[in-house]
gemmi code that builds the backbone of each chain (N, CA, C; Angstrom):
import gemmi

chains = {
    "A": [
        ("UNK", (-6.774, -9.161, 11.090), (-6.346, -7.846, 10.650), (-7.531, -6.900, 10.748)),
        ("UNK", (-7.357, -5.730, 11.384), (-8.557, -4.912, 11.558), (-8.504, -3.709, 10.159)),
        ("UNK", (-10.243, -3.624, 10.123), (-10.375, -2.717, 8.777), (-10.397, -1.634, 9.450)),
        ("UNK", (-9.672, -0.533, 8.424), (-10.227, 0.546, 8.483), (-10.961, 1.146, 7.840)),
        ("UNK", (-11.850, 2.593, 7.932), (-12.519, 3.254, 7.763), (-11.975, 4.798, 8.361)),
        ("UNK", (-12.169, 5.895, 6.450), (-11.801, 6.619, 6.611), (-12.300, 7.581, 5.564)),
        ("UNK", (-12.508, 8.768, 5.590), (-13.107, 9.791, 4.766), (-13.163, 9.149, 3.466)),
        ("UNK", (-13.454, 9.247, 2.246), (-13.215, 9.338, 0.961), (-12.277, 10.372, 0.483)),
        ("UNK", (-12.431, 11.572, 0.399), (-12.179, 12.844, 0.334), (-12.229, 14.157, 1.527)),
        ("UNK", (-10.993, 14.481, 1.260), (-11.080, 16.001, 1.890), (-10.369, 17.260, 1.472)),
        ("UNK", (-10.730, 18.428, 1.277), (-10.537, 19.660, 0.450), (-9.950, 20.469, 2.167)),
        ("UNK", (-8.667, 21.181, 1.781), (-7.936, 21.973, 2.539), (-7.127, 23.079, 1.241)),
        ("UNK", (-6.975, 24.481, 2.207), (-6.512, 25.617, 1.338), (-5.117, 25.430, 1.844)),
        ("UNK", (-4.266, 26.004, 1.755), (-2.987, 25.858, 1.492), (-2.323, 26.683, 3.051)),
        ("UNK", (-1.751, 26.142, 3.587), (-1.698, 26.721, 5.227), (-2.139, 25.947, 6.365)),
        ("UNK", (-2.899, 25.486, 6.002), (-3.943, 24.888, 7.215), (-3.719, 23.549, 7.405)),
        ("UNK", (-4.370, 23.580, 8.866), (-3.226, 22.350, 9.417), (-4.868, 21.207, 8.552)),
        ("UNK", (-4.441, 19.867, 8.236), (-5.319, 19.303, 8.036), (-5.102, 17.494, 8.782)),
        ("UNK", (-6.609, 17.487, 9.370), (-6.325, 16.328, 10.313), (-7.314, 15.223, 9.732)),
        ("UNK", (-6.904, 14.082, 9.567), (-7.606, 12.806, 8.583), (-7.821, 11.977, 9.915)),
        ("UNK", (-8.794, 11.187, 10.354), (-9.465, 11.019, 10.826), (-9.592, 9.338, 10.431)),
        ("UNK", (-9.029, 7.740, 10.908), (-9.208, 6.359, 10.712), (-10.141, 5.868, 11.909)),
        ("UNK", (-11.041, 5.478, 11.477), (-11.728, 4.786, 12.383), (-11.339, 3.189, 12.491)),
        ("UNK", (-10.856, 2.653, 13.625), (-10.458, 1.039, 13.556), (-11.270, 0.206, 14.726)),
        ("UNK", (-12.366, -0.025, 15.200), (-12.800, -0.125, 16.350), (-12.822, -1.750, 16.874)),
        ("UNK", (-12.314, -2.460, 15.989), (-11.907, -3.840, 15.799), (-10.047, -4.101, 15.940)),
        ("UNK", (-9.710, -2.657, 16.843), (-8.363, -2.587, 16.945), (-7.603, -4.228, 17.891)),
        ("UNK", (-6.721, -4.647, 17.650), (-5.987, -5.581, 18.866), (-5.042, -5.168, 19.645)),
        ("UNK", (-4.895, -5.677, 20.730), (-3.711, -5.120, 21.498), (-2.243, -4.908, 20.668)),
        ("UNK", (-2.341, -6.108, 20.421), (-0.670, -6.030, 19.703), (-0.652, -5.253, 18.433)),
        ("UNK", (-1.595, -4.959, 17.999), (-1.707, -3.692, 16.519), (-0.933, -2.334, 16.421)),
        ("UNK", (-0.598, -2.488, 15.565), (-0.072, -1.034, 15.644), (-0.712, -0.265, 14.517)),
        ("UNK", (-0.661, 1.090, 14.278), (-1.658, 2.517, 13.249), (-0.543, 2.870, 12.501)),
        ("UNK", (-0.479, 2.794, 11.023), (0.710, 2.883, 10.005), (0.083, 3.616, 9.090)),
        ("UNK", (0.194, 4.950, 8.766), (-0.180, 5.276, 7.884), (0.837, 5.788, 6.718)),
        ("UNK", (0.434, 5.970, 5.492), (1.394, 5.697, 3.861), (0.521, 7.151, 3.306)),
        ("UNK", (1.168, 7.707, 2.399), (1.242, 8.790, 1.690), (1.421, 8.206, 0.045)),
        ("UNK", (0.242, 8.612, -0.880), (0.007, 8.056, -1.881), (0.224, 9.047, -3.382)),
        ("UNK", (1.015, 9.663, -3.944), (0.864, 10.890, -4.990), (0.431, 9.791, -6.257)),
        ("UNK", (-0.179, 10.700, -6.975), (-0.651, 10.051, -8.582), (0.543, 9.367, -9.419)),
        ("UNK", (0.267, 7.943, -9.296), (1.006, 6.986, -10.163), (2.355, 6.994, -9.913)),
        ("UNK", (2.645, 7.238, -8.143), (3.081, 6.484, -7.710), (3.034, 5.431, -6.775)),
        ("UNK", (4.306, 4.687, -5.475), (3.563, 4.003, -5.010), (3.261, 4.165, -3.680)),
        ("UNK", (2.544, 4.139, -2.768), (2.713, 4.268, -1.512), (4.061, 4.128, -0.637)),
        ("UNK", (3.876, 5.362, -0.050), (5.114, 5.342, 0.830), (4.647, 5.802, 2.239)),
        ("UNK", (5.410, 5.147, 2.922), (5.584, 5.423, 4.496), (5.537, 6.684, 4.852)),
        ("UNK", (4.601, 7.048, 6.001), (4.378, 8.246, 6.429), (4.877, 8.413, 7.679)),
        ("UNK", (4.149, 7.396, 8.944), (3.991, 7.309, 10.474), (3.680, 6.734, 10.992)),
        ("UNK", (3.801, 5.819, 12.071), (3.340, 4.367, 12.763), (3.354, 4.996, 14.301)),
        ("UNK", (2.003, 4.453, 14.687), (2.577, 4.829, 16.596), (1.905, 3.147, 17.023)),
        ("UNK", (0.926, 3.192, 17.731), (0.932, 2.468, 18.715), (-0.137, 3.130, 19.878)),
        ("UNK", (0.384, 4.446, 20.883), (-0.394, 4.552, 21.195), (-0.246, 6.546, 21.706)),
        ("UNK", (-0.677, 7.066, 22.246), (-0.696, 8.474, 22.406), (-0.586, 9.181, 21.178)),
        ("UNK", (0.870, 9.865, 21.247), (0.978, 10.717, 20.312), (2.512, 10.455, 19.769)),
        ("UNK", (2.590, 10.175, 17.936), (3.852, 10.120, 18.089), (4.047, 11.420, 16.802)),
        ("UNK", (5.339, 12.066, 16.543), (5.200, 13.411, 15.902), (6.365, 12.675, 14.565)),
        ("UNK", (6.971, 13.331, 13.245), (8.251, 13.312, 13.002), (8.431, 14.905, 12.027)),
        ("UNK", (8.604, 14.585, 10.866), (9.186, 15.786, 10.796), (7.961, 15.623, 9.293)),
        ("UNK", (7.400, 15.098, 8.911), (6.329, 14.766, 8.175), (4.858, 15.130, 8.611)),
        ("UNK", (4.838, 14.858, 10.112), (3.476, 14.656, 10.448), (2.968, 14.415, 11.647)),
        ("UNK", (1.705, 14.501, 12.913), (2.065, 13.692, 13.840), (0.403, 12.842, 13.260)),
        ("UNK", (0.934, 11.929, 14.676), (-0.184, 10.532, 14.666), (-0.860, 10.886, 16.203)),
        ("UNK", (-2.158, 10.989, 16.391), (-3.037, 10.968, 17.652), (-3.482, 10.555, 17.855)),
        ("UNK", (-3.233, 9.380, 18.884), (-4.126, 8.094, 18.898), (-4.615, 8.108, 20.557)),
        ("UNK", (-6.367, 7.988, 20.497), (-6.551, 7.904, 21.957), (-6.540, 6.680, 22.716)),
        ("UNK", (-7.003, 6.846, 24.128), (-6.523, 6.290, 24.870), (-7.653, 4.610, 24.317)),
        ("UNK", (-8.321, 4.470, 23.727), (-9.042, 3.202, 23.716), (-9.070, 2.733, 22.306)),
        ("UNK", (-7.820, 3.723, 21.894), (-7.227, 3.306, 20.163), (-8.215, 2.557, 19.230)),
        ("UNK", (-9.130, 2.876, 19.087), (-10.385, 2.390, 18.277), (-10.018, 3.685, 17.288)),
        ("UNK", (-9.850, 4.769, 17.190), (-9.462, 5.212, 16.067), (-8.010, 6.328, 16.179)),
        ("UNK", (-7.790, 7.337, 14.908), (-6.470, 7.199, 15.171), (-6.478, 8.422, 14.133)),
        ("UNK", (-5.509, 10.080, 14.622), (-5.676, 10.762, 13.736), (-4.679, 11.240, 12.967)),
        ("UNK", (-4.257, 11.637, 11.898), (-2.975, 11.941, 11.077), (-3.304, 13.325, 10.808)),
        ("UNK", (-2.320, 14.073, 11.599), (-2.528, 15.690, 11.498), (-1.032, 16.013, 10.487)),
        ("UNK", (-1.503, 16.858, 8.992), (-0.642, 17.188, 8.601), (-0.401, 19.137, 8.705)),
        ("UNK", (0.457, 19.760, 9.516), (0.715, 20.887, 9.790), (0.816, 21.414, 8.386)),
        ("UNK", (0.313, 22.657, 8.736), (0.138, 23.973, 7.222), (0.584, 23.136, 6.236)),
        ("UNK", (-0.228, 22.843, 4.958), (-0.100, 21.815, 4.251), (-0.272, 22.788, 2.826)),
        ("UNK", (0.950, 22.514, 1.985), (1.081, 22.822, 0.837), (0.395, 22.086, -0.502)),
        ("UNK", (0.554, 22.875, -1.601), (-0.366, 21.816, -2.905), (0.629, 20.312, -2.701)),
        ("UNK", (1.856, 20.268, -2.645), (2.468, 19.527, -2.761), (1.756, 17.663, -1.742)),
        ("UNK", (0.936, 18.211, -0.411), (0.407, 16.872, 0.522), (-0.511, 16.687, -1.001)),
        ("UNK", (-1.105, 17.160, -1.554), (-2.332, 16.386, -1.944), (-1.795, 15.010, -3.205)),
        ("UNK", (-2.791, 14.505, -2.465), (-1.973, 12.829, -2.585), (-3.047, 11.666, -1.961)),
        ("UNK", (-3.419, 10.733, -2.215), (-4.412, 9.747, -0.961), (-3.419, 9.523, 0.163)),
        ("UNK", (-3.739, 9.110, 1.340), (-3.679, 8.989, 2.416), (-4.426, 7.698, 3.238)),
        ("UNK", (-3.275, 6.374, 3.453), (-4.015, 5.275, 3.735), (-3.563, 4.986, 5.013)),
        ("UNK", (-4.640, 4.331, 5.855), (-4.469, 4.177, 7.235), (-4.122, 2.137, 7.259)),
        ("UNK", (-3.458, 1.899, 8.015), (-3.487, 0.449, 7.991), (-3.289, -0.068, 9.875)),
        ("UNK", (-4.146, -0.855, 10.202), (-3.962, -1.264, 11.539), (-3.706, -2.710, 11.557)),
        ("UNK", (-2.523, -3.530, 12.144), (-2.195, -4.857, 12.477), (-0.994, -4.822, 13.122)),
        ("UNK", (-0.345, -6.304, 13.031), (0.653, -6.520, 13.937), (1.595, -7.305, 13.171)),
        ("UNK", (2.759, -7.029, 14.077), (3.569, -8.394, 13.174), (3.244, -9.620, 13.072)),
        ("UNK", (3.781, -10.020, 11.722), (3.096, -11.474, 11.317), (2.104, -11.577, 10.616)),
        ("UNK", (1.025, -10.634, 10.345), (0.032, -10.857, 10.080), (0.148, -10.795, 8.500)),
        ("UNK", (-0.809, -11.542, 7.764), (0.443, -12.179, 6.860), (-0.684, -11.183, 5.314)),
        ("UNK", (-1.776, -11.126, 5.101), (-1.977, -10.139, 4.300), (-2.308, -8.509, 4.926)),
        ("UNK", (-2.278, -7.371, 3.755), (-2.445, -6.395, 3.785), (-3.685, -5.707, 3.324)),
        ("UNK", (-4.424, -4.837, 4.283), (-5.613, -4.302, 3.731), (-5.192, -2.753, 3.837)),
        ("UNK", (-5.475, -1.864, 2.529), (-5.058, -0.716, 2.440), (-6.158, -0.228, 1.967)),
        ("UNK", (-7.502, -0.640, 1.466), (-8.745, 0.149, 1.755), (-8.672, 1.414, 0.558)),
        ("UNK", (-9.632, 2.624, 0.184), (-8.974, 3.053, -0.719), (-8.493, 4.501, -0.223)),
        ("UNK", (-8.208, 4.947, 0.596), (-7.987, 5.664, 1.485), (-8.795, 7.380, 1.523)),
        ("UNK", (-7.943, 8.178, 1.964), (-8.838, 9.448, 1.587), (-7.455, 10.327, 0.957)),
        ("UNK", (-8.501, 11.253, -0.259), (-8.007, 11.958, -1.054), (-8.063, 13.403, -0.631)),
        ("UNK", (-6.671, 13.764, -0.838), (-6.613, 15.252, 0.069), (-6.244, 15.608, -1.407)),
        ("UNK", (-7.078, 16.851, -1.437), (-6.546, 17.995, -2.337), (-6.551, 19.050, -1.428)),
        ("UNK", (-5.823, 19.955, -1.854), (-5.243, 21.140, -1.078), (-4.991, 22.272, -2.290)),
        ("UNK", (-5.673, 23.217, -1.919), (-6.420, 24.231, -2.919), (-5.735, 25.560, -2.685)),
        ("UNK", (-5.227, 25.996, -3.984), (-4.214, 27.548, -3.290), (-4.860, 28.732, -2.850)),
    ],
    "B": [
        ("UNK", (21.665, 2.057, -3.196), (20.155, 2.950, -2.884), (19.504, 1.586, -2.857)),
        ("UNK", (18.692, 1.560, -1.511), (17.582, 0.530, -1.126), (16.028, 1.045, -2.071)),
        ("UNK", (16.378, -0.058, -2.910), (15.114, -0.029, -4.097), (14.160, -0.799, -4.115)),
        ("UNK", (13.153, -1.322, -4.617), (12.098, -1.679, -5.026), (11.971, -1.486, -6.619)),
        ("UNK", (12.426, -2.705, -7.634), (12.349, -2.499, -8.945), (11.471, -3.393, -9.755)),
        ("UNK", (10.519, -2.025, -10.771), (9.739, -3.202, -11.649), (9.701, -3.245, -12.559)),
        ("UNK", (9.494, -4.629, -13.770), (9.641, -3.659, -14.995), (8.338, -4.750, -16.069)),
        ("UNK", (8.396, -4.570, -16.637), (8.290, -3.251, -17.383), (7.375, -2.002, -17.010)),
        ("UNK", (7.216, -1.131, -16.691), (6.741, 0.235, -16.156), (5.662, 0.440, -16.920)),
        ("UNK", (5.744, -0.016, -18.455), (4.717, 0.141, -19.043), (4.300, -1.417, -20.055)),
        ("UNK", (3.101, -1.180, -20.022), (2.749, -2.681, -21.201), (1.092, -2.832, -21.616)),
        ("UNK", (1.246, -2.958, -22.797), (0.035, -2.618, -23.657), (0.113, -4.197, -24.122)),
        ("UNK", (-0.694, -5.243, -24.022), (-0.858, -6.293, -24.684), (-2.280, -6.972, -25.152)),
        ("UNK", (-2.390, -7.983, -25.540), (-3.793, -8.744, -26.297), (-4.041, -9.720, -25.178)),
        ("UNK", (-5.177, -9.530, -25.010), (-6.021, -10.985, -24.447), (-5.481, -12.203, -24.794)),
        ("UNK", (-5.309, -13.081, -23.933), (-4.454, -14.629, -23.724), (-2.775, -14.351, -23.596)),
        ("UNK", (-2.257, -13.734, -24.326), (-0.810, -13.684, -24.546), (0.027, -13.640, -22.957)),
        ("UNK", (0.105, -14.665, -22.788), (1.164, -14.255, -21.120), (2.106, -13.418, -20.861)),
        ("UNK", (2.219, -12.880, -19.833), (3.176, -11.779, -19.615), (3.133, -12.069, -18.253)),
        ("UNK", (4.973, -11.750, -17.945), (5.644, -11.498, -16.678), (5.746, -10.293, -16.362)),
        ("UNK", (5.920, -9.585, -14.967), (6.278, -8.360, -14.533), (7.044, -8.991, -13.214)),
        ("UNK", (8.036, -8.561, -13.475), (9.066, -8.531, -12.760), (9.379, -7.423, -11.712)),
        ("UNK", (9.858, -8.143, -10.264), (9.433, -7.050, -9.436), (11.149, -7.760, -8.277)),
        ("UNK", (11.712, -6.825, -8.054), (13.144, -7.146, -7.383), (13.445, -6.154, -6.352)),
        ("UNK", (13.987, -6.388, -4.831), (14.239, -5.800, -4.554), (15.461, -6.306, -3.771)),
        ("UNK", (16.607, -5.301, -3.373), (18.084, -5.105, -3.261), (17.763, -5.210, -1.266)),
        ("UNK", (17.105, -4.822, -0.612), (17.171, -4.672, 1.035), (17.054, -5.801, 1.968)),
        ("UNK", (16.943, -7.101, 0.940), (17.332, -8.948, 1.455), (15.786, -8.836, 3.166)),
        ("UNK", (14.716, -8.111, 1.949), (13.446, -8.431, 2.805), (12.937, -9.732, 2.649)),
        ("UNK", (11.967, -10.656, 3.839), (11.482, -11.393, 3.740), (10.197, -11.631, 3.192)),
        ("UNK", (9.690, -10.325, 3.089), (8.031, -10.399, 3.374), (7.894, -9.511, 1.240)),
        ("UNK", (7.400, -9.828, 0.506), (7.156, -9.204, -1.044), (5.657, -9.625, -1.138)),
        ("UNK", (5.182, -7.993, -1.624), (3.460, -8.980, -2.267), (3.271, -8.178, -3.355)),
        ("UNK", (2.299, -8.058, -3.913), (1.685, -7.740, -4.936), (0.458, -7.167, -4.935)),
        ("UNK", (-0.341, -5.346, -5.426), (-1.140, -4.948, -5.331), (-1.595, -4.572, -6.979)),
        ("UNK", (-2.783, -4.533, -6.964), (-3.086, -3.662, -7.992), (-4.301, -2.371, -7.400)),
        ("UNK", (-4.132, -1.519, -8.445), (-5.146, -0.607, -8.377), (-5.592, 0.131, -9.205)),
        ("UNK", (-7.307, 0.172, -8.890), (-7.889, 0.514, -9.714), (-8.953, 1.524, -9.246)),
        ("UNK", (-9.478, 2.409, -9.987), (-9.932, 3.700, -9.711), (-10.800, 3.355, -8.648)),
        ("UNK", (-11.788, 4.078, -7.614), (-12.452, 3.874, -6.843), (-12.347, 2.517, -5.508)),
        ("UNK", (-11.530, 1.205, -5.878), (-11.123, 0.336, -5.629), (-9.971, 0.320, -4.497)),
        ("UNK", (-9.086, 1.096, -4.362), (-8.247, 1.459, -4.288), (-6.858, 0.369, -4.247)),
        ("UNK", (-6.446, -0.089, -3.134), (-5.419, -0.487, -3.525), (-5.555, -2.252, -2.677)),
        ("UNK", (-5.586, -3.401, -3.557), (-6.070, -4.524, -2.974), (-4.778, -5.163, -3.449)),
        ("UNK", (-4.259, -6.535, -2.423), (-3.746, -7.174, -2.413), (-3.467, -8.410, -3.589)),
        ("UNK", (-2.589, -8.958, -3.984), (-3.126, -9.906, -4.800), (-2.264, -10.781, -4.804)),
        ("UNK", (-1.243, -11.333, -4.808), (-0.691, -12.391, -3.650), (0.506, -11.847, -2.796)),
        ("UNK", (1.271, -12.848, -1.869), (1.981, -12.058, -0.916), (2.880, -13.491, -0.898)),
        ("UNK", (4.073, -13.108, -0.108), (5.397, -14.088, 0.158), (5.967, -13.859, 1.514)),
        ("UNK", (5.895, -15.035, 2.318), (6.734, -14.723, 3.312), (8.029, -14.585, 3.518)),
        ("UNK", (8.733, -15.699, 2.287), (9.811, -16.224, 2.325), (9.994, -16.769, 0.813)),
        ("UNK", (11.057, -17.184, 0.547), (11.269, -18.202, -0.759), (10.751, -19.050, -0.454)),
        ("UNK", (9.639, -19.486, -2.165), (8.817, -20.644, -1.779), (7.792, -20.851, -0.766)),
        ("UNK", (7.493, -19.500, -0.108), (6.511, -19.279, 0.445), (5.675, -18.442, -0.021)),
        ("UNK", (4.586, -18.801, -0.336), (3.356, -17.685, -1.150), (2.251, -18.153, -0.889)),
        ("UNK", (1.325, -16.642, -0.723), (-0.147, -17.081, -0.550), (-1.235, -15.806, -0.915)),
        ("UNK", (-2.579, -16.242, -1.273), (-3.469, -15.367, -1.809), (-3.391, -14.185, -1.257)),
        ("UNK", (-3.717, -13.071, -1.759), (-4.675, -12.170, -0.845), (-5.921, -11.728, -1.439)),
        ("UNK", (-6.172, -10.933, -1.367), (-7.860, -10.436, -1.764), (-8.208, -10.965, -3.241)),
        ("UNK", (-7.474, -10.643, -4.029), (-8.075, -10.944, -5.396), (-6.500, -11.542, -6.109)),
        ("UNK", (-6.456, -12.746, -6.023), (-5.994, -13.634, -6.370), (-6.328, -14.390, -8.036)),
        ("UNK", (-7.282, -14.246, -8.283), (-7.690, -15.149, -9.837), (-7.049, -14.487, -10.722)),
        ("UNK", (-6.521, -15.398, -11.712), (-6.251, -14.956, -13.377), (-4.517, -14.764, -13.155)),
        ("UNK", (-4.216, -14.903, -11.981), (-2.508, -14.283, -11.647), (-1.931, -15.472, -10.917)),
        ("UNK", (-0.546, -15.679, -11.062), (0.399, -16.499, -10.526), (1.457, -15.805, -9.707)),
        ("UNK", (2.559, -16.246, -8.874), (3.970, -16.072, -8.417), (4.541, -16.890, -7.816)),
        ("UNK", (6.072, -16.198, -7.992), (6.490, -17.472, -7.465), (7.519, -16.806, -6.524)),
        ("UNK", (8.332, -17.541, -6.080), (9.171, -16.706, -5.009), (10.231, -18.037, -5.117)),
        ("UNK", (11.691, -17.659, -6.125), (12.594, -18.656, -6.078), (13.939, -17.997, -5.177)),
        ("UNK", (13.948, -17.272, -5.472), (15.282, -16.514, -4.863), (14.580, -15.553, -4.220)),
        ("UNK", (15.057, -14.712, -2.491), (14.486, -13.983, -1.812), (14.557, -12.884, -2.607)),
        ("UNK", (15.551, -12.198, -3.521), (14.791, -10.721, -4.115), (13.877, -10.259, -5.158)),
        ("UNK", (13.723, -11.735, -5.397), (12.673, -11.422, -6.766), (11.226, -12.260, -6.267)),
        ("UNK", (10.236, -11.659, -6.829), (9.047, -12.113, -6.650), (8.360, -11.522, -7.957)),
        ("UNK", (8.001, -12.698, -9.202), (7.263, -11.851, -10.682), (6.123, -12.413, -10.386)),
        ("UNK", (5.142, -11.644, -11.227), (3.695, -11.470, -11.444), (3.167, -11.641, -12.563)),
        ("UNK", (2.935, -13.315, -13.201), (2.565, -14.072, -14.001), (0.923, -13.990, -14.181)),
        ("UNK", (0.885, -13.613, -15.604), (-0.911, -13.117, -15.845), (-0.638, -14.383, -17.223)),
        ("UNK", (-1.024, -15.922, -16.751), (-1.083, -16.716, -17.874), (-1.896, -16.533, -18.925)),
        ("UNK", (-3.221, -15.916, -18.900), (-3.930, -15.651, -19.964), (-4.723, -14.326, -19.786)),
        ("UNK", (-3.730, -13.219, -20.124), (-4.087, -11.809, -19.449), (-5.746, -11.454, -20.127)),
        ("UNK", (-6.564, -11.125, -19.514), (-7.904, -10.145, -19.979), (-8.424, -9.057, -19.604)),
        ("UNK", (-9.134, -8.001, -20.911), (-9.283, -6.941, -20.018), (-9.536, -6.486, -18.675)),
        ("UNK", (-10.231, -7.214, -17.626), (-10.951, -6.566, -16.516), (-9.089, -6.665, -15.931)),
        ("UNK", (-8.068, -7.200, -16.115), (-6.512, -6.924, -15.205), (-6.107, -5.912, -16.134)),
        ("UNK", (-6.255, -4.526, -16.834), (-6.265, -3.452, -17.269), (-5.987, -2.921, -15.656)),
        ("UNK", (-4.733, -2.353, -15.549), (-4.837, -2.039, -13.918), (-3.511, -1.183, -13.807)),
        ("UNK", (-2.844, -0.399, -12.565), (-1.953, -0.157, -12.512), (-1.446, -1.496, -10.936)),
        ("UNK", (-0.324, -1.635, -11.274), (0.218, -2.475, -10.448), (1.516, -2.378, -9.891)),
        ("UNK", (0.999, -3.157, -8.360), (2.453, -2.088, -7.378), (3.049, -3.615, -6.970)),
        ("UNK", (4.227, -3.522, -6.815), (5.327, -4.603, -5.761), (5.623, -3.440, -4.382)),
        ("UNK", (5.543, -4.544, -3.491), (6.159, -4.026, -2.595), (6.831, -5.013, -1.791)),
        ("UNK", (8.074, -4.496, -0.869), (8.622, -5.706, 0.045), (8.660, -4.663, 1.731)),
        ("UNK", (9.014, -6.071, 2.582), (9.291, -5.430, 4.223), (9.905, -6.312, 4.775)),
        ("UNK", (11.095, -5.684, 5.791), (11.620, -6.794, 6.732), (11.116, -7.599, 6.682)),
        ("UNK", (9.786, -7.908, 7.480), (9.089, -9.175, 7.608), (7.449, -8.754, 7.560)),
        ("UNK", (6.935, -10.247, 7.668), (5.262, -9.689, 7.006), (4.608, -9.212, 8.922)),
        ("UNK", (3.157, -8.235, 7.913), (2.067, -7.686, 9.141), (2.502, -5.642, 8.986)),
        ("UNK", (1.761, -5.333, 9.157), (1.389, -3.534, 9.244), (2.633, -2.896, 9.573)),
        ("UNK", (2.617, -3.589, 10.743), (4.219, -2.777, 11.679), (5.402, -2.837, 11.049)),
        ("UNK", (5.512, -3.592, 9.695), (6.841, -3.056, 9.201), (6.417, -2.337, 8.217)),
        ("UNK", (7.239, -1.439, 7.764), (7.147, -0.267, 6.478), (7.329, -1.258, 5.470)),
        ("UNK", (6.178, -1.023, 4.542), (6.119, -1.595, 3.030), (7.273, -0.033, 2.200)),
        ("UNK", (7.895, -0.967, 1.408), (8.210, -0.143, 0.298), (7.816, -0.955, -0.873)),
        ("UNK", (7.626, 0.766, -1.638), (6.813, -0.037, -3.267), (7.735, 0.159, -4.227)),
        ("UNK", (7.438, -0.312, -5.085), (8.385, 0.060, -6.752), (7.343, 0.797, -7.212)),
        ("UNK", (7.883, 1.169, -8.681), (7.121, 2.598, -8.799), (6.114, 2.348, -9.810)),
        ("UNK", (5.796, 1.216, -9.966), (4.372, 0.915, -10.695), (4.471, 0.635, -11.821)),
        ("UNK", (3.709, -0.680, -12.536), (3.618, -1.175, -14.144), (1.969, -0.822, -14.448)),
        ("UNK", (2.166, -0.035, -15.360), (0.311, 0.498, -15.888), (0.471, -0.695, -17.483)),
        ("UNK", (-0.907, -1.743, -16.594), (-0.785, -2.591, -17.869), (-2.030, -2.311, -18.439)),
        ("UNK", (-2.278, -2.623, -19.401), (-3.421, -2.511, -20.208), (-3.811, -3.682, -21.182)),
        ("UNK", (-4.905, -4.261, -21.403), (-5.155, -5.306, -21.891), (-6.260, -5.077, -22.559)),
        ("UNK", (-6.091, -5.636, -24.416), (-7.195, -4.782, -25.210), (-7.570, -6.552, -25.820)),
    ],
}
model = gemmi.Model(1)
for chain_id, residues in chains.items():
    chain = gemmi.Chain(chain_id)
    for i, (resn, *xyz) in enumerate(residues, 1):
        res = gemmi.Residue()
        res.name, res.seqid = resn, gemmi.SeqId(i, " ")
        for name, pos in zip(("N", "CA", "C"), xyz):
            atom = gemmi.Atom()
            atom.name, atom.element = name, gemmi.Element(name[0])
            atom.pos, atom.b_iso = gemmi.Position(*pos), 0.0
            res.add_atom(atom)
        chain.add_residue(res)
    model.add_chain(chain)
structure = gemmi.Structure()
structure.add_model(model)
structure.setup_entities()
């Protein structure tokens, strides 16, 4: 299972697109980039999974380059409401534990 | 409604006294584990299930049990609870185990141990 590595913290004003940044450079072929959306005392929830290029939904997109060693989560004009941690996770099916790391903390400032 | 349920949500208890937390979910997933978290720490594993009767460590495993008898339940046995498991604690389940499937969580037991 590959670790990631990712900001601690990041401060965004309210509008602005904000892009989080996983470094995985211990990526595997068969891995896929899953990232979860975390608000205070609750529990992680599903954000976006790609694989490889670019995948978008109506949440967020995922930008992953071409030698997928790392992997970026762009959230468009972002309200108080994103700020929340933000965890990146890279593996594959099967792989039988989970590393969720402690991710990075977005506050978003009016 | 495809849930993830835990309970008790809240629990304040004494050093040694055992306690269960019960963690169920309704979407007939294979894969259930168990996290806790704690400030700076963030969110670590602490055992996991592939299947009924299938279970195994993850990161911080000591002081905690589970078991996995029936596929929707998986509880979280603290036989002789002590402060340092003062924690908030998550269940989660997925189709099947590894990254690529979406974990869903239940919505967290904040235990505390004095």
């Amino acid at each position: 299972l590959a670790k990631t590595t990712q900001p601690i913290s990041m401060d965004s004003y309210e509008g602005q697109e904000v892009n989080i940044t996983c470094s995985h450079n211990n990526i595997a072929t068969n891995d896929y980039i899953t990232w979860y959306q975390q608000f205070p005392s609750q529990g992680p929830r599903f954000i976006i999974q790609g694989y490889k290029t670019k995948v978008t939904n109506e949440v967020a997109s995922l930008f992953i380059p071409a030698d997928r060693k790392s992997s970026t989560l762009s959230l468009p004009r972002v309200s108080l409401s994103d700020t929340a941690v933000y965890y990146c996770l890279v593996g594959r099916s099967g792989a039988n534990n989970l590393f969720f790391g402690t991710g990075t903390r977005l506050t978003v400032i009016p | 409604e495809a849930q993830v349920t835990q309970n008790p949500r809240y629990l304040i208890t004494v050093t040694g006294k055992k306690l269960t937390v019960t963690c169920s979910q309704n979407m007939n997933h294979e894969y259930m584990s168990w996290y806790r978290q704690d400030p700076g720490l963030g969110l670590r594993q602490i055992y996991y299930s592939m299947n009924v009767e299938v279970t195994d460590k993850g990161d911080v495993p000591e002081g905690y049990k589970v078991s996995r008898k029936e596929k929707r339940n998986f509880p979280l046995i603290l036989e002789s609870p002590s402060p340092n498991q003062t924690s908030l604690y998550f269940c989660a389940s997925s189709l099947s185990s590894g990254p690529s499937y979406e974990q869903y969580f239940g919505p967290g037991t904040r235990l505390t141990v004095t």
